[in-house]
N, C-alpha and C positions, 0 to 999 in steps of 0.2 A: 532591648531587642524583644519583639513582640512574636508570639510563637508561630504565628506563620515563617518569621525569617529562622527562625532558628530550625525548626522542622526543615526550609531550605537547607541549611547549612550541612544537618543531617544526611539528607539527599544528593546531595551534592559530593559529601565525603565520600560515601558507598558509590557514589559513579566514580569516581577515582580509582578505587580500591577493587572494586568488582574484578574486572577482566583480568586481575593478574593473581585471583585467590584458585586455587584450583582441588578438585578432590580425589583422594587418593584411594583407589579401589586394592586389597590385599589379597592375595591368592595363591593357594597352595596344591602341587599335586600329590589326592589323597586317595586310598583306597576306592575303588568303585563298588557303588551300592546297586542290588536288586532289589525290586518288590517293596519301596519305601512307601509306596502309597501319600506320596506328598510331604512326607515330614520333612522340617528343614533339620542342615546342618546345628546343630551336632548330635542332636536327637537319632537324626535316619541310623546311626550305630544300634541304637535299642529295637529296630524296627526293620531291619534289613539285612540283607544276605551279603558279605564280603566275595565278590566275583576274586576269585584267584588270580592273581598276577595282573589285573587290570586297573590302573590308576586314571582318576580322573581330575581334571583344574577343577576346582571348588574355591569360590569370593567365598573366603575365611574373615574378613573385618574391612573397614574402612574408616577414612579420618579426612583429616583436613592439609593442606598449605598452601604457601603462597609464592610468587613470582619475583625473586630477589636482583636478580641479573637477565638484562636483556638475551641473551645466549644458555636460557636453559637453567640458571640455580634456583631451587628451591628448599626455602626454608619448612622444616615443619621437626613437630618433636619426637625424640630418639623412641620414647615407646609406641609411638606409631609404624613405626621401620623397625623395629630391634630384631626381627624372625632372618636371619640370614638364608636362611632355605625358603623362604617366601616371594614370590613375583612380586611388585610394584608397576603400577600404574597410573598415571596422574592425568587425570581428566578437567579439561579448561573449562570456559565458562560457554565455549561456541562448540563444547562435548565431542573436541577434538583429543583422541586418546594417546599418549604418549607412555613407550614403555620410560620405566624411572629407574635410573640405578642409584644405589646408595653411596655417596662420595665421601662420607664423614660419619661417624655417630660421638658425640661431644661424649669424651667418659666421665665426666664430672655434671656437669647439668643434661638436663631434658631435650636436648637440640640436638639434629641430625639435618644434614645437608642432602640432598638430591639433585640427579643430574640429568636434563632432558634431550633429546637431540634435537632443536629449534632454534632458529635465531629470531629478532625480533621480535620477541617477547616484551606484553605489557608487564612493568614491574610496578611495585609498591614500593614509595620511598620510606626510608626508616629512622624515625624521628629521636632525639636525644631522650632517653628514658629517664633518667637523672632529673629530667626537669618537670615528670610531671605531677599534680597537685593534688591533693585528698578533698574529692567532691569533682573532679573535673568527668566530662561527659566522653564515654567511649563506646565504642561500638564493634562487635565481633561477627566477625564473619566467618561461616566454614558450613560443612557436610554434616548437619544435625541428624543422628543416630545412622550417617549413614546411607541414609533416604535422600535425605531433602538438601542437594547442595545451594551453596550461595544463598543458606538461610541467616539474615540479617538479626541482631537484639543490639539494646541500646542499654548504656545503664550508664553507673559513675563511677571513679577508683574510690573502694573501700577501705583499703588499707594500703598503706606501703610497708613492704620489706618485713616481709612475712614469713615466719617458718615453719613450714607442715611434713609432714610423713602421712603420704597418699600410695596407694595402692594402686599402681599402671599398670589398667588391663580390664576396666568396668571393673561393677560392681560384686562381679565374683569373684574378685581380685587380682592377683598380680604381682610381678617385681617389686618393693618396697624399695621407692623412692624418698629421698630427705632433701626437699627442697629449703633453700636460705634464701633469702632475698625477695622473695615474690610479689606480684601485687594481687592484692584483691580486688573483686571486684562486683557487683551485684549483679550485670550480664547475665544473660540466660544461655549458660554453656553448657551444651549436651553432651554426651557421649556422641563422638564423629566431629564435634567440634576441633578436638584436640589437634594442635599443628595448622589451625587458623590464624588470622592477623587477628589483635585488637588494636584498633584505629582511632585517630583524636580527630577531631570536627576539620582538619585539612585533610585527610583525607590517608594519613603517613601511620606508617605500623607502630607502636609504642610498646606492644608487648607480641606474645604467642601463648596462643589459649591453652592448659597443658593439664589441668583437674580440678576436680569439683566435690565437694563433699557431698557422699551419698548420705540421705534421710534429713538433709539440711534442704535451704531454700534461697537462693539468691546469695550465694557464697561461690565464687569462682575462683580460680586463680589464673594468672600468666608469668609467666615468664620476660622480663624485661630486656627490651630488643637492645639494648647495648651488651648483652654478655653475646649473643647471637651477629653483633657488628665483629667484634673480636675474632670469632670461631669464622666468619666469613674472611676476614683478611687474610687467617691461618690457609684457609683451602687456598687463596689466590695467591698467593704468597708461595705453600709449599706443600700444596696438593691434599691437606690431611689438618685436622684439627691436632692442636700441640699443645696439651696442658703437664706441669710438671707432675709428680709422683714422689710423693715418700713411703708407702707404705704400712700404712695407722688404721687401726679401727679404736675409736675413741670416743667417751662422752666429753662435753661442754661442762664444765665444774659453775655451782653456784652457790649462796648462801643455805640452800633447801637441802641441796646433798652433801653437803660438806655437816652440815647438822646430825644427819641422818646417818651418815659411815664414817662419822670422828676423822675428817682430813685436815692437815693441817692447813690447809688453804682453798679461800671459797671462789680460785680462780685457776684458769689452765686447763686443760688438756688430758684427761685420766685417761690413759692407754691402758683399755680393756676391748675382749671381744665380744661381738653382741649374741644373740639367742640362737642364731641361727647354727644346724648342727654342721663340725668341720669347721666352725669359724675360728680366725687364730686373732692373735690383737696386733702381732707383727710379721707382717707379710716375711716370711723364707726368701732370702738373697737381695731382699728390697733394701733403700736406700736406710729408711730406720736402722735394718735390722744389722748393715756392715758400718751404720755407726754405735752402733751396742744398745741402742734403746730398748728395754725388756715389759713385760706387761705388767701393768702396777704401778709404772712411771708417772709424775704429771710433767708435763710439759708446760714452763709458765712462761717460757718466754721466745719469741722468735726474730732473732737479728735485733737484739734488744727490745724488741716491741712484745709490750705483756699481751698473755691472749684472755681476751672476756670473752663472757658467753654470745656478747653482740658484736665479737670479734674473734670469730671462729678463725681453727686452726687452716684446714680448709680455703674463707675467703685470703687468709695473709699469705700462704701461699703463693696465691694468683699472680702475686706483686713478684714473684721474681719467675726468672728463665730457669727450661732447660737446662741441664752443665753447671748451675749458679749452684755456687757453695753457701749454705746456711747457717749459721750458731745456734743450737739449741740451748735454753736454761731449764734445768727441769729438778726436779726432787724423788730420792729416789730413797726408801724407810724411812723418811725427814733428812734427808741425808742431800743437800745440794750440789749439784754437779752441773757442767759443760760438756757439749759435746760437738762436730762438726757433721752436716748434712750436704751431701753431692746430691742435687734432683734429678734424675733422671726421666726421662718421655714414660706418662700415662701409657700404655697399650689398648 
């Protein structure tokens, strides 16, 4: 293929993809400012007078998604949407404005569902993630920083199945997300991208653009659209995204910490809480905590299956239902024990 056809091919994908990427303007009613003298949000606080009891809509951020279902469903990711006292609005590519309500926000990954009132909608079909290859050519589309929607970059997957702890909310930070799985990818994804398609040379979504490491250079990441095919069936299926819950805050055991704090095993699940203050390691009334799992526990096993660190307790999980009863194996002062787990609906 000589790069005139391939530049086709290119072109060709993004006509595909275009009509059905849309961007999402965020907005919130806030205090009203006097006498700001031009300054933008969030600055005009340092610069302007608080009029008493008078609020005004003020576009607080913007992002990216895209057109999943001919009738309105739109994919894009959960820290784009997480403000519940915030407007949503989703702007097409023919800058026809639609209010957006929030139908879903995935409590476990990055993915939030939206809901438009339209029918016949162009969509994006959503291509098997599983399959795709380290070097293969992809392309993102979304609202870069914001400004510039239906801005096009091309690049290749970098990595598959990736796991980062990214900061959602730019570079002044944010909620502290721990992504597993991810791909990378060298794409040039801005801020506003977030909650865009990445697209494979047919033209079909492969992932959802979702963060970027600040002060690096051509390091993206996405989210891979088969966990977002899932969480799609859940909404059409039963109105709401259904993932189970046990109640853990936990590190991943490996050869380096188990060296490091003398454990008896350099695999499993050490149920501890993290830095954050008020954090507990076993959620109150949760499903751990009324099967007696205490902090300090490892958890090495799950329905016989041992957990490694590239076999988080988290993905094993996913494998069973709601209501589904579990067997824990865990070790507890060196001390080995069983326990049983009832899962119950994430919130």
């Amino acid at each position: 293929m000589n790069s005139q056809e391939y530049d086709k091919l290119v072109v060709e994908s993004v006509k595909k993809a275009i009509p059905a990427v849309v961007s999402i303007v965020i907005s919130k009613y806030l205090p009203k400012i006097k006498n700001v003298y031009g300054m933008p949000m969030p600055n005009q606080f340092l610069f302007g007078d608080v009029e008493e009891g008078q609020r005004e809509k003020v576009k607080v951020g913007g992002g990216s998604g895209f057109i999943v279902h001919p009738d309105g469903l739109i994919l894009t990711n959960k820290h784009v949407v997480f403000d519940p006292d915030a407007e949503y609005v989703a702007i097409t590519e023919d800058l026809t404005e639609y209010p957006a309500k929030v139908i879903s926000r995935d409590p476990i990954n990055d993915i939030a569902v939206l809901k438009i009132n339209a029918k016949g909608l162009p969509t994006i079909r959503l291509s098997n993630s599983s399959k795709i290859e380290l070097g293969q050519t992809v392309i993102a589309i979304g609202n870069a920083l914001g400004l510039f929607s239906n801005t096009v970059s091309r690049g290749i997957i970098s990595g598959l199945s990736r796991s980062i702890s990214a900061a959602m909310g730019g570079p002044e930070g944010g909620e502290m997300e721990h992504l597993r799985g991810v791909l990378q990818t060298d794409v040039a994804i801005n801020q506003g991208n977030s909650g865009g398609p990445l697209i494979n040379l047919d033209g079909e979504a492969v992932g959802i653009n979702t963060a970027i490491i600040y002060g690096a250079q051509n390091i993206g990441f996405s989210i891979p659209i088969n966990w977002a095919k899932e969480d799609l069936e859940d909404i059409i299926k039963h109105g709401r995204i259904i993932k189970p819950f046990i109640g853990l805050q936990y590190v991943m055991l490996n050869k380096k910490l188990q060296e490091t704090y003398s454990l008896p095993v350099d695999y499993g699940a050490l149920v501890v809480r993290d830095h954050i203050p008020g954090s507990v390691a076993v959620v109150d009334g949760s499903p751990a905590d009324k099967a007696g799992i205490k902090e300090n526990d490892i958890i090495t096993e799950l329905s016989g299956e041992k957990l490694m660190e590239k076999m988080d307790l988290r993905d094993m999980l996913q494998k069973f239902g709601v209501g589904e009863e579990v067997e824990m194996t865990g070790l507890r002062k060196g001390r080995g024990f069983k326990t049983k787990v009832k899962l119950e609906e994430r919130k």
